[in-house]
C-alpha positions as CSV (number, residue, x, y, z in Angstrom):
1,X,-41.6,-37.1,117.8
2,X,-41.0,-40.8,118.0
3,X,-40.9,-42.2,121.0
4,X,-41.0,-45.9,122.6
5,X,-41.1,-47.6,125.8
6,X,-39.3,-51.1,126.4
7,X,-41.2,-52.7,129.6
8,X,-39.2,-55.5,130.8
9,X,-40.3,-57.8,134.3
10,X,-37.1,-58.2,136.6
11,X,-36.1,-61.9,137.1
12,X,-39.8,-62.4,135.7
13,X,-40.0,-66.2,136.8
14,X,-38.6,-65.4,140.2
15,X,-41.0,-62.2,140.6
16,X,-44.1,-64.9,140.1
17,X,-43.2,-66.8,143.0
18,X,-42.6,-63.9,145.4
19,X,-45.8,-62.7,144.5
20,X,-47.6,-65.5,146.0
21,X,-44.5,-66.1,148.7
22,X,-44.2,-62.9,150.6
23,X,-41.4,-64.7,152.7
24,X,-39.1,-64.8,149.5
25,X,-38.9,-61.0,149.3
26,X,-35.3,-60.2,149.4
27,X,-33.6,-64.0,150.1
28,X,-32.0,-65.8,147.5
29,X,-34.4,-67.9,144.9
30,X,-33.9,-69.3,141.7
31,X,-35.7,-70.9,138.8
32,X,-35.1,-74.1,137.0
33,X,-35.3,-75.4,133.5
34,X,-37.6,-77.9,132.2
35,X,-35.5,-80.8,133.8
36,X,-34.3,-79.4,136.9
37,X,-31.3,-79.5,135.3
38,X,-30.0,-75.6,135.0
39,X,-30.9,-72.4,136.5
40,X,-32.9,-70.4,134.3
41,X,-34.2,-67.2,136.5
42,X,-32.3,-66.2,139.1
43,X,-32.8,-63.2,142.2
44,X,-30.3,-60.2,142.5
45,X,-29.4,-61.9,145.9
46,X,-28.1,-65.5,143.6
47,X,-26.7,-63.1,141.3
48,X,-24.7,-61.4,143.7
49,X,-23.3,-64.7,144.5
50,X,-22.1,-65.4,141.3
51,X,-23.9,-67.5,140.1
52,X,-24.9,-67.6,136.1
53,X,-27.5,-67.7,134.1
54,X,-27.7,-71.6,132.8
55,X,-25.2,-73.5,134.9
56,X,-26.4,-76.7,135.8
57,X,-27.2,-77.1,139.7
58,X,-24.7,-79.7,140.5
59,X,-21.7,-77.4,139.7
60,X,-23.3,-74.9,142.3
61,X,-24.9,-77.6,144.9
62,X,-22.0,-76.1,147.5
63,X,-23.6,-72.6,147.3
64,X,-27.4,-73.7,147.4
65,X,-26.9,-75.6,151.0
66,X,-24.9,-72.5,152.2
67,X,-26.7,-70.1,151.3
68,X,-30.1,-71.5,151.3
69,X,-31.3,-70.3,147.8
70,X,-34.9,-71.5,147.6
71,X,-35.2,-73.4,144.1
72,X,-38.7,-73.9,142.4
73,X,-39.0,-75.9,139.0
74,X,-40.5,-73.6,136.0
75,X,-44.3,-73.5,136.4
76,X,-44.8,-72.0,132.8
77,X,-48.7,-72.2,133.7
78,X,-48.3,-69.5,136.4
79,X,-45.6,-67.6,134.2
80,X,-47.6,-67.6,131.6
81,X,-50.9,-66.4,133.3
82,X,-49.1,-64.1,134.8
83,X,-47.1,-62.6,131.8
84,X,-51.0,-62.1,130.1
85,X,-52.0,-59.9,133.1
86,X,-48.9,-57.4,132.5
87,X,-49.7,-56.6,129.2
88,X,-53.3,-56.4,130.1
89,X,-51.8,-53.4,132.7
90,X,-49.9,-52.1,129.6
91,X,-52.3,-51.7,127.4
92,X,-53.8,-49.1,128.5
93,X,-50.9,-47.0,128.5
94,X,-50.6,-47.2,124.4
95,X,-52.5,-47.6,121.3
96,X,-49.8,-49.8,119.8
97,X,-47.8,-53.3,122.0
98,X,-45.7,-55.2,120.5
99,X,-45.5,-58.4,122.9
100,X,-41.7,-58.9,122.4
101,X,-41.6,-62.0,124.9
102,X,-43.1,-63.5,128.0
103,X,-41.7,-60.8,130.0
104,X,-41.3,-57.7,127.9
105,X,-43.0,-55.6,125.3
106,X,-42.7,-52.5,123.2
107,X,-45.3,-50.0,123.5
108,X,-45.3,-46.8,121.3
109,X,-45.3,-43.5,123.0
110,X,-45.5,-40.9,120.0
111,X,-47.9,-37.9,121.1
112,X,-48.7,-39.6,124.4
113,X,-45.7,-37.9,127.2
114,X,-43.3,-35.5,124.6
115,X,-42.9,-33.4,127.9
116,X,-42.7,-35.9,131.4
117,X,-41.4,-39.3,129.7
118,X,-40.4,-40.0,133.3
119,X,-43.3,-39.5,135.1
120,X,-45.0,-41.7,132.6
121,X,-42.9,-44.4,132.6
122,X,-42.8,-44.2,136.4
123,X,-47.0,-44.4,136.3
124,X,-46.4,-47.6,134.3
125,X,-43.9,-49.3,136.6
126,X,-46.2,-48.5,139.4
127,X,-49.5,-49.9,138.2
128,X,-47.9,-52.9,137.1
129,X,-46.7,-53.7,140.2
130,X,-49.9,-52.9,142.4
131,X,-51.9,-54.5,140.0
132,X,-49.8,-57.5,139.1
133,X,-47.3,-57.3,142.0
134,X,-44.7,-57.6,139.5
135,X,-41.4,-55.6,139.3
136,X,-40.6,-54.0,136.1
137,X,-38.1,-51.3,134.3
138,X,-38.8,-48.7,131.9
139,X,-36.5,-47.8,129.0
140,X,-37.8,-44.9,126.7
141,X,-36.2,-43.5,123.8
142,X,-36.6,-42.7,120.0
143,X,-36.0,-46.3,118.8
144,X,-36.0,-49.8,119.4
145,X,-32.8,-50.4,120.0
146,X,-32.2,-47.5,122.1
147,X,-35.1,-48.0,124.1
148,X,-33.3,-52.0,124.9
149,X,-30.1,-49.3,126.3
150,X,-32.4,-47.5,128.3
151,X,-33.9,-50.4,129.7
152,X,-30.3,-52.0,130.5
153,X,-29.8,-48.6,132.1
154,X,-32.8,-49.1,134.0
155,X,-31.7,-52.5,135.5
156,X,-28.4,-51.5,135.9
157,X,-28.0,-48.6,138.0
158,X,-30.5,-48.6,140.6
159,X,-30.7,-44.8,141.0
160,X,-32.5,-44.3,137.6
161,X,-35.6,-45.3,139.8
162,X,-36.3,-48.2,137.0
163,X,-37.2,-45.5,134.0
164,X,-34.3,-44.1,132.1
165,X,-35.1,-41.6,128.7
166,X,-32.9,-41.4,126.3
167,X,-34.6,-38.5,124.4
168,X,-31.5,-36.1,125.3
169,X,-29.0,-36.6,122.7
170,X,-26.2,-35.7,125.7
171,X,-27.9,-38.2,127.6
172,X,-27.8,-40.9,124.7
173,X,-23.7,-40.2,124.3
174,X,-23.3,-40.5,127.7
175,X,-25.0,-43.5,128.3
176,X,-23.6,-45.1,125.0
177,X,-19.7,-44.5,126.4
178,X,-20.4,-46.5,129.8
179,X,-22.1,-49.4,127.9
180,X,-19.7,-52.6,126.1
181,X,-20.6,-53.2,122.1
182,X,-21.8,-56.6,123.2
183,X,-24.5,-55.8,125.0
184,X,-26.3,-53.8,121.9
185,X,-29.7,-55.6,120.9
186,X,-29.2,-57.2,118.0
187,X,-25.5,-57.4,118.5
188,X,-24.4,-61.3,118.8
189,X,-21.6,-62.9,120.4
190,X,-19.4,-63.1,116.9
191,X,-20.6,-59.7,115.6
192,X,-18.9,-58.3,119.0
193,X,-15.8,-60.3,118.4
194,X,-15.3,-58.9,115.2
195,X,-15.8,-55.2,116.1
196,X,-13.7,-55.4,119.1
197,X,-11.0,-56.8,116.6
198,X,-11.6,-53.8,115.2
199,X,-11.2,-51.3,117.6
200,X,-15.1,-50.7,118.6
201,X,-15.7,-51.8,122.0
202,X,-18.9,-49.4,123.5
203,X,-21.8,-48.5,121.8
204,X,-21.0,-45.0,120.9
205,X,-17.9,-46.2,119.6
206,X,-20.3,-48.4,117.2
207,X,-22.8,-45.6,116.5
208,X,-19.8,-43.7,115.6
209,X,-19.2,-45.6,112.7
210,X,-20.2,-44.5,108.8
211,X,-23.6,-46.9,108.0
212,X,-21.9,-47.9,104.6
213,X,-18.4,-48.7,106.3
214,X,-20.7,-51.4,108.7
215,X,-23.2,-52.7,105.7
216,X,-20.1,-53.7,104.3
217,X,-18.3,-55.4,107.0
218,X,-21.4,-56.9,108.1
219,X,-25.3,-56.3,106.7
220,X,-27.8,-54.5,106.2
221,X,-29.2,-55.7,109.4
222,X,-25.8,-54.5,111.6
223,X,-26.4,-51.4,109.6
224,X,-29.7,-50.5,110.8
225,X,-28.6,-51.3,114.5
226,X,-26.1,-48.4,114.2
227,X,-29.1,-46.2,112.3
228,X,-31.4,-46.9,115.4
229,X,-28.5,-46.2,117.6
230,X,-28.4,-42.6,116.1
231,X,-32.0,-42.3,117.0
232,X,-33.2,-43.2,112.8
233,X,-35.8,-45.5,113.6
234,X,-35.5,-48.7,111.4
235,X,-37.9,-51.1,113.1
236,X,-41.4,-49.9,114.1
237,X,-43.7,-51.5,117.0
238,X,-45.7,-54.0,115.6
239,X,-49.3,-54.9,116.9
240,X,-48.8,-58.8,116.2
241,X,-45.3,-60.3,116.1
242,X,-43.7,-61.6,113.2
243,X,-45.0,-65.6,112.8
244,X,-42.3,-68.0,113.3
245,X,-40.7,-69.5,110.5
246,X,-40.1,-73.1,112.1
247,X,-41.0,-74.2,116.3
248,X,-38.6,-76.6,117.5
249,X,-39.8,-78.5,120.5
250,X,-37.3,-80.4,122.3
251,X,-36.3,-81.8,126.0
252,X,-32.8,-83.3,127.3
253,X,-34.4,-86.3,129.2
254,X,-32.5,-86.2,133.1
255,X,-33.0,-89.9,133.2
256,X,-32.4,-91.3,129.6
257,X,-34.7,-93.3,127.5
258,X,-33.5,-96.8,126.1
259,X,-37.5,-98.1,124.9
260,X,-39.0,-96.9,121.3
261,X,-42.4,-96.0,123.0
262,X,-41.0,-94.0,125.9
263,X,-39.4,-92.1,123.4
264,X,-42.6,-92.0,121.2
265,X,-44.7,-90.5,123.8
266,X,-42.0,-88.0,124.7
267,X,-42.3,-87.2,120.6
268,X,-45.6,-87.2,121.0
269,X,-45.8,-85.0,123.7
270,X,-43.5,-82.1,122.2
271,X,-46.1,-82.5,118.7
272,X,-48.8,-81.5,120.9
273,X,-46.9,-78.2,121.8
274,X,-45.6,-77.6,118.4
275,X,-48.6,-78.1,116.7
276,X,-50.5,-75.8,119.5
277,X,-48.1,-72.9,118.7
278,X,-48.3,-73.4,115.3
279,X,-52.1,-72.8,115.2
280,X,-51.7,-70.2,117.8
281,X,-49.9,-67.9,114.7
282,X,-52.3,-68.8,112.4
283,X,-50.0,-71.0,110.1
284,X,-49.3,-74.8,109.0
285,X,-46.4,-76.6,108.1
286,X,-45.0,-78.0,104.8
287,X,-42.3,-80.1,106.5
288,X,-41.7,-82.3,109.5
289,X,-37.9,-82.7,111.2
290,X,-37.3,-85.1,114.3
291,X,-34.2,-86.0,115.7
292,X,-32.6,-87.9,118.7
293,X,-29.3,-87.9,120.2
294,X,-27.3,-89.7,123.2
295,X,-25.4,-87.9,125.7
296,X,-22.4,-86.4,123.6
297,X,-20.5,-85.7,127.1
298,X,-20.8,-89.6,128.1
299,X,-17.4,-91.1,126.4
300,X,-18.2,-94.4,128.8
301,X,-21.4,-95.3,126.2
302,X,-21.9,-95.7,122.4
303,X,-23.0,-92.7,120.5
304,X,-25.7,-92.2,118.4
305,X,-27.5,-89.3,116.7
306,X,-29.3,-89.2,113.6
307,X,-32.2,-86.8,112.5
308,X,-34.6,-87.2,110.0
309,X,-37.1,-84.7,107.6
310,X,-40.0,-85.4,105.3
311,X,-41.6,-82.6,103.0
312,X,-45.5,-82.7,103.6
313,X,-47.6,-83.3,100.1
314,X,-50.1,-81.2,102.1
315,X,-49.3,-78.6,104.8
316,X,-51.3,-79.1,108.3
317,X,-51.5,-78.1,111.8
318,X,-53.3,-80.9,112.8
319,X,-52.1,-82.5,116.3
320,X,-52.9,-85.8,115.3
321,X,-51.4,-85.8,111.5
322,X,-48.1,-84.3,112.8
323,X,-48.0,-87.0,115.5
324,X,-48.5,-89.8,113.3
325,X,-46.0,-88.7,110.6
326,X,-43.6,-88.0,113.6
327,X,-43.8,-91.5,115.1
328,X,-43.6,-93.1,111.6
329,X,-40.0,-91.1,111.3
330,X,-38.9,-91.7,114.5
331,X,-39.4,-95.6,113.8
332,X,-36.9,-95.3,111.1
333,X,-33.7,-93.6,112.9
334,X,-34.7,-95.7,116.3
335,X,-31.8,-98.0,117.4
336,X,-32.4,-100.3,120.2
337,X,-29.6,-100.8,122.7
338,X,-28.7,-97.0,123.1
339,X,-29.8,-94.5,126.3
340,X,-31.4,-92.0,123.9
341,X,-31.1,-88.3,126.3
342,X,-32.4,-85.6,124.0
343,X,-35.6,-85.8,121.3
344,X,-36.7,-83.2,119.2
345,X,-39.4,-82.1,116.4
346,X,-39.1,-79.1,114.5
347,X,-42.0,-77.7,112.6
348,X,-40.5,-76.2,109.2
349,X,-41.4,-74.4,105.5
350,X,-44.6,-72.4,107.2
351,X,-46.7,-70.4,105.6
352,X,-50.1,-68.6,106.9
353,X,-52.8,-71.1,106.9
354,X,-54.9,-68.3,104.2
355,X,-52.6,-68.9,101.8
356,X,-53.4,-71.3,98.7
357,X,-51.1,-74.2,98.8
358,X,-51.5,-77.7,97.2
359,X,-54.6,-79.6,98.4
360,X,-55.4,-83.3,98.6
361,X,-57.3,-84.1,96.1
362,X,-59.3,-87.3,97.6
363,X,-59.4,-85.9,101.2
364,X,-60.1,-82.3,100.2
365,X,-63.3,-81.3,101.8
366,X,-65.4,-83.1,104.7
367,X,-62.0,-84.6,106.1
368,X,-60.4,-81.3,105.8
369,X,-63.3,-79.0,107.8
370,X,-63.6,-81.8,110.6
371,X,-59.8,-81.2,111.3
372,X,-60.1,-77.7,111.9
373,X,-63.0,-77.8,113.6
374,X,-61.9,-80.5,116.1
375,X,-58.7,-78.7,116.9
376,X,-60.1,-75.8,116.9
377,X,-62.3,-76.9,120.0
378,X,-59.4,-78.3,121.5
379,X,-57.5,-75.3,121.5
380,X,-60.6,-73.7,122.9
381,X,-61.1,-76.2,126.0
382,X,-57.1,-75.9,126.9
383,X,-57.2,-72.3,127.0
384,X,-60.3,-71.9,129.1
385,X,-59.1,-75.1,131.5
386,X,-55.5,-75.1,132.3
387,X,-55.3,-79.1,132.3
388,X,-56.8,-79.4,129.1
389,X,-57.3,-81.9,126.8
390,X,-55.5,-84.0,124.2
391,X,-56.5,-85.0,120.8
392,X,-54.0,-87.4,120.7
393,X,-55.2,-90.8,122.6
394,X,-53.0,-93.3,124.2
395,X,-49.7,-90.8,125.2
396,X,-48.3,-92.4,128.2
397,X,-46.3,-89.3,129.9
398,X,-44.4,-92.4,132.3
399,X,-41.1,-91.0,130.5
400,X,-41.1,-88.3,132.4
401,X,-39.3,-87.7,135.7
402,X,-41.4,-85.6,138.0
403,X,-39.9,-82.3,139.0
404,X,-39.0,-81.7,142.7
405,X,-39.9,-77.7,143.5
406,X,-43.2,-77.1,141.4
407,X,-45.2,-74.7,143.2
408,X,-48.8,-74.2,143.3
409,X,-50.4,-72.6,140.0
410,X,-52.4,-70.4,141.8
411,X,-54.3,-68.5,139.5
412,X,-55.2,-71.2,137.3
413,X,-56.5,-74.0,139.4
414,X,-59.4,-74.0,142.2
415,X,-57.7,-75.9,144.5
416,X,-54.9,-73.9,143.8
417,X,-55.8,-70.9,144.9
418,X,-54.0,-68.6,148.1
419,X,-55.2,-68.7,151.1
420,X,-55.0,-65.6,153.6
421,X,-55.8,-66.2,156.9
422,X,-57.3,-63.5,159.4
423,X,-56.6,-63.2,162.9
C-alpha cells in the first residue's frame, strides 16, 4: 500500500532563532525579507495578532512597539544549515526524500508502518526536534496531495498531536468537507475562483467531481489533483527534484540606486547566486535576461523600466562569463538621472550540462576545462567556508544597505558559536 509522509518545519525561519534564543520560546518574533522590507516568517503569537504573511513593516510598526514582537533580518546561512540537518534526521526514516523546499520534504512510507502510521510519524516529529530542536508536523496519506491535507490538518488543529493519517477513506471525507478548495496543493488563486464560480468550494466537493468534466474545464494537471485527491497516486517521490527551468535573482533596493556601477555590482552580485544554483543542478544556460525598474508606486518621479535578453552562441555556467555578458546588457538599458529600485537577472533556455549542445569552435578545449575546473573549486571552498570566495574580482557590495536584526550564524562561523555558561 502506498503511503507518504509530508514533514513540514513550523514557522521554519522563526524556529532557527528560538533554537539558539531559549528566551523567544512563546513571545512574539518575526522574520524579515532580504531588505527589511516585509515580514516573511512569522510566530503563532504575530499570527494571532493578525498580522500577514508579507506586509511591509511600516503598515504594522503600531503593533511591533506594543506588542514587542522581536524582529530578526533573514540569516539564510543559519536557515540553510539548519534546513540540511532536518533532512539528515529524515533520512533515516525512508529509503526515498524528495527535498520539496527549505523546510519540507516528501519521504515515502510504502512497507515501512502499514499498521501504526501514527506512532511513526510521531517518532519522526520527535527526533527532529531533539536532534535539531526544530518543530515540525506530519501529514501521511496515500498521495502527494493528500499527504499536503494531512499536513494542513496537522498545523491546523492542534489536537492531532502534529501527525494526522489520512489512510481511512472516512477520515479522508471528513477531513476534505472542513477544508476550502483553495487551500488544495496545486490549486492557485484563479483555479479557485473559477471553481467556486462553479459551485465547488471544499475539497471533497472538488474530488467529487468526474476527472474528464475537470480535464476539460481546466488540464490535465487540475485533473490529476482531483485523481490524487481520490487516493490515485499521480506524482511519485522523487530522489532529486526536478532541475529548474530558468533562476531569477532579483532584490528591491530599500534605498534606490541612481549610479551605473552601484547597479552593476548589485547585477553582479545576484550572477554570482544565479550562476551558483545553476551549477548546483547540474545544468547551463542558453540565454541571459536582465532587467531594471523604478519604483512603480512613486508617481512624484520619472518612470523607467526596460529589460533586456540575449541568446548565448554557447551555453555556460560560468560566474565570470554570465557576469560580463550581464554588465555588457545592463550598459545598454542604463539611463542616468533615474533612482533605479529593483534589478534582476534571470537565467533561461537550460539544459543539463551532459547534454551535447553547440560548442565554440576556437575556444573549445583548454579554455573550456579551466572553466569548470576553477568553478568547480570555488563552489568547493564556499561550501566548506561559509564566507567563501568570489571568482568575480572588483564587486563593490557599497550598494547595499546593511540589515538591522541579523543574528549570529551560529553553526557556521567560530566566532559564532553559543556560549553556555555554568554556574
Amino acid at each position: 500500500m502506498e503511503a507518504i509522509a509530508l514533514v513540514d518545519c513550523n514557522n521554519f525561519y522563526v524556529s532557527c532563532e528560538r533554537v539558539f534564543r531559549s528566551d523567544l520560546l512563546k513571545k512574539p518574533v518575526a522574520v524579515l525579507s532580504n531588505n527589511d522590507g516585509c515580514i516573511v516568517s512569522r510566530s503563532q503569537e504575530v499570527k494571532d495578532l493578525g498580522i500577514k504573511m508579507a506586509v511591509p513593516i511600516h503598515q504594522v510598526q503600531h503593533l511591533i512597539k506594543r506588542h514587542k514582537i522581536q524582529l530578526f533580518s533573514s540569516n539564510y546561512t543559519l536557515y540553510a544549515d539548519m534546513s540540511d540537518r532536518v533532512m539528515q534526521c529524515l533520512e533515516a526514516y525512508t529509503p526515498q526524500l524528495e527535498i520539496y523546499s527549505i523546510d519540507e520534504s516528501f519521504l515515502d512510507l510504502a512497507g515501512l508502518c502499514p499498521h501504526e502510521a501514527i506512532a511513526y510519524g510521531q517518532q519522526i516529529k520527535k527526533t527532529v526536534q531533539r536532534y535539531t530542536g526544530i518543530p515540525v508536523c506530519v501529514g501521511i496519506a496515500p498521495t502527494k496531495t493528500l499527504a499536503k491535507l494531512a499536513n494542513y490538518a496537522a498545523k491546523k488543529w492542534h489536537k492531532t498531536g502534529g501527525v494526522v493519517d489520512l489512510s481511512e477513506p472516512k477520515r479522508r471525507e471528513r477531513l476534505m468537507r472542513l477544508v476550502p478548495v483553495n487551500e488544495i496543493w496545486g490549486v492557485g488563486r484563479q483555479t479557485a475562483k473559477r471553481l467556486q464560480i462553479m459551485g465547488i468550494h471544499s475539497a471533497y466537493d472538488f474530488a467529487s467531481q468526474p476527472i474528464d468534466a475537470v480535464q476539460a474545464h481546466f488540464n490535465i494537471v487540475v485533473a490529476r489533483t482531483v485523481m490524487e485527491l481520490n487516493a490515485i497516486p499521480c506524482l511519485s517521490v522523487n530522489d532529486f527534484a526536478e532541475a529548474k527551468q530558468q533562476i531569477i535573482c532579483s532584490r528591491s533596493f530599500k534605498r534606490r540606486l541612481t549610479d551605473y556601477h552601484e547597479l552593476a555590482s548589485a547585477l553582479s552580485s545576484f550572477c554570482i547566486r544565479a550562476a551558483e544554483k545553476l551549477r548546483r543542478q547540474g545544468s547551463v544556460a542558453c540565454s541571459i535576461n536582465v532587467a531594471i525598474r523604478t519604483n512603480p508606486h512613486n508617481v512624484n518621479e520619472p518612470q523607467y523600466q526596460r529589460s533586456i535578453n540575449i541568446v548565448l552562441k554557447q551555453a555556460t555556467s560560468d560566474t565570470q562569463k554570465i557576469i560580463g555578458i550581464a554588465k555588457q546588457l545592463l550598459r545598454k538599458i542604463f539611463k542616468a538621472g533615474y533612482r533605479y529600485q529593483k534589478c534582476s537577472v534571470q537565467l533561461g533556455h537550460i539544459q543539463p550540462k551532459s547534454q551535447p549542445g553547440q560548442l565554440d569552435l576556437f575556444g573549445l578545449s583548454s579554455a573550456h576545462d579551466k572553466s569548470n575546473r576553477l568553478m568547480a573549486a570555488v563552489d568547493q571552498i564556499n561550501r566548506r567556508f561559509p564566507k567563501g570566495i568570489s571568482s568575480a574580482a572588483g564587486i563593490d557590495n557599497g550598494w547595499q544597505t546593511p540589515v538591522e536584526y541579523l543574528s549570529k550564524r551560529y553553526t557556521t562561523d567560530w566566532n559564532d558559536l553559543a556560549v553556555v555558561k555554568c554556574q
